[in-house]
TORFI-731530 format. One record per residue: x, y, z of N, C-alpha, C in turn. Coordinates in steps of 0.02 Angstrom, whole numbers, plus 50000, padded with zeros to 5 digits. Example, Ala and Ser with C-alpha at 12.3 -4.5 7.8 and 13.67 -1.06 7.14 Angstrom:
<nodes>
506604971650390506154977550390506604983550390/506424988850354506844994750357506455000250394/
</nodes>
This chain:
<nodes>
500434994150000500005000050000500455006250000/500195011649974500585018649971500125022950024/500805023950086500755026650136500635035250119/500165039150140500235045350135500015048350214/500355055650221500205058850286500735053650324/501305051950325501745049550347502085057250394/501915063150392502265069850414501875069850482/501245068350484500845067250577501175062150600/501225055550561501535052150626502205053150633/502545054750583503185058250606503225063050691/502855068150667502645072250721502695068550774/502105065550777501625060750841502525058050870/502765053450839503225048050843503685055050903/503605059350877504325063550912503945065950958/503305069450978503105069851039503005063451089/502755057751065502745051851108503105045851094/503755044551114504015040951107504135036051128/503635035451178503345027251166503055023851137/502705028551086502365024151014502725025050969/503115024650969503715027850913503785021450878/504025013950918504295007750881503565006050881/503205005250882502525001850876502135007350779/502245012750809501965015450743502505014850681/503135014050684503645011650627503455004450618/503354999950654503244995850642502554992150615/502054996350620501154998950593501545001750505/502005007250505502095008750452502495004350384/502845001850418503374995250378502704991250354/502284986750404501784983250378501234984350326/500964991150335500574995650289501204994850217/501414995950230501944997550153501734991350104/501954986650160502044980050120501294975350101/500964979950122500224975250144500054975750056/499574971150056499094971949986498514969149980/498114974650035497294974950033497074976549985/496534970849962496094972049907495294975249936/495414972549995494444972750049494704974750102/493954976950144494254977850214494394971150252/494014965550229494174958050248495084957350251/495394959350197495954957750188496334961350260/496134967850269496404972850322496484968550396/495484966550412495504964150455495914956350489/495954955050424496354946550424497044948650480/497254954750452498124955950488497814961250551/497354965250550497244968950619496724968750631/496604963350653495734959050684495384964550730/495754970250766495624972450826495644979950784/495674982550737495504986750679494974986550685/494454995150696493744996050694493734998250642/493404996550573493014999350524492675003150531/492435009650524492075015250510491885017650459/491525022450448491225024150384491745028150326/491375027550258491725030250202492575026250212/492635019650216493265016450213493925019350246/493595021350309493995023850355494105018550415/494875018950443494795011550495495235016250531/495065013450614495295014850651495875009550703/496365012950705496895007050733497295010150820/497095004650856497505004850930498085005750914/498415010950974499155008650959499385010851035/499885004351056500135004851122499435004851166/499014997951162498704994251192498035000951210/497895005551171497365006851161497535015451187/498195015951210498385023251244498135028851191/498335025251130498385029451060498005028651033/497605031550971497325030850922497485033250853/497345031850803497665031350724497055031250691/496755035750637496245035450587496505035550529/496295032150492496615032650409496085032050368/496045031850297495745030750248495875026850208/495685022250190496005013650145495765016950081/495855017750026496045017149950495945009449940/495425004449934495754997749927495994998549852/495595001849804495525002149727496315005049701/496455010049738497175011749716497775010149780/497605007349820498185004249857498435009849891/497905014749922498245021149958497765021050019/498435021950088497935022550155498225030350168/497905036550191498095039850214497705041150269/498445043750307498425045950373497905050250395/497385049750414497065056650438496975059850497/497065057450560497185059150622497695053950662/498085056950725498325052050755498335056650838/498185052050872498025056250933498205052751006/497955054551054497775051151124497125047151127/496855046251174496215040651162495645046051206/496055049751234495605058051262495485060151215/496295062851152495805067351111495385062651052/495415058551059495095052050985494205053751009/494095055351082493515055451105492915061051073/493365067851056493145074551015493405073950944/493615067950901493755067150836493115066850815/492695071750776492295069950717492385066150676/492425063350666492545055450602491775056650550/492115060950488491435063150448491705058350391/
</nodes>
């Protein structure tokens, strides 16, 4: 898959650096992945909430964090669209 908005979790990674090896390691996998469905997604992150307009939401560092993206399955593009605390994930509009 072609990673975009890789510049937030950059960010994120340098304010909290305890999700730092967990989200490089979210990002290495995304690279290499090749979702056709969200079936395919869920196969590798079972614990991945699907949301609307092919948007999924992903734990990170046992739920401290949160990660929203947008799956492309058709062109093989997830971008980044929020990455937060699980306080602020609480006031994320997800439109």
């Amino acid at each position: 898959m072609n990673l975009l908005g890789k510049k937030l979790l950059y960010s994120f990674k340098e304010k909290h650096a305890d999700a730092r090896s967990q989200i490089e390691s979210w990002e290495a996998e995304v690279e290499e992945a090749q979702w056709s469905t969200p079936h395919d997604l869920k196969g590798k992150y079972p614990k991945a909430s699907l949301v609307k307009d092919q948007q999924v939401i992903f734990d990170i560092c046992r739920n401290r964090y949160r990660l929203l993206v947008r799956v492309n399955y058709k062109n093989k593009i997830v971008l980044v669209k929020k990455i937060g605390t699980h306080k602020e994930y609480d006031n994320w509009d997800i439109d």
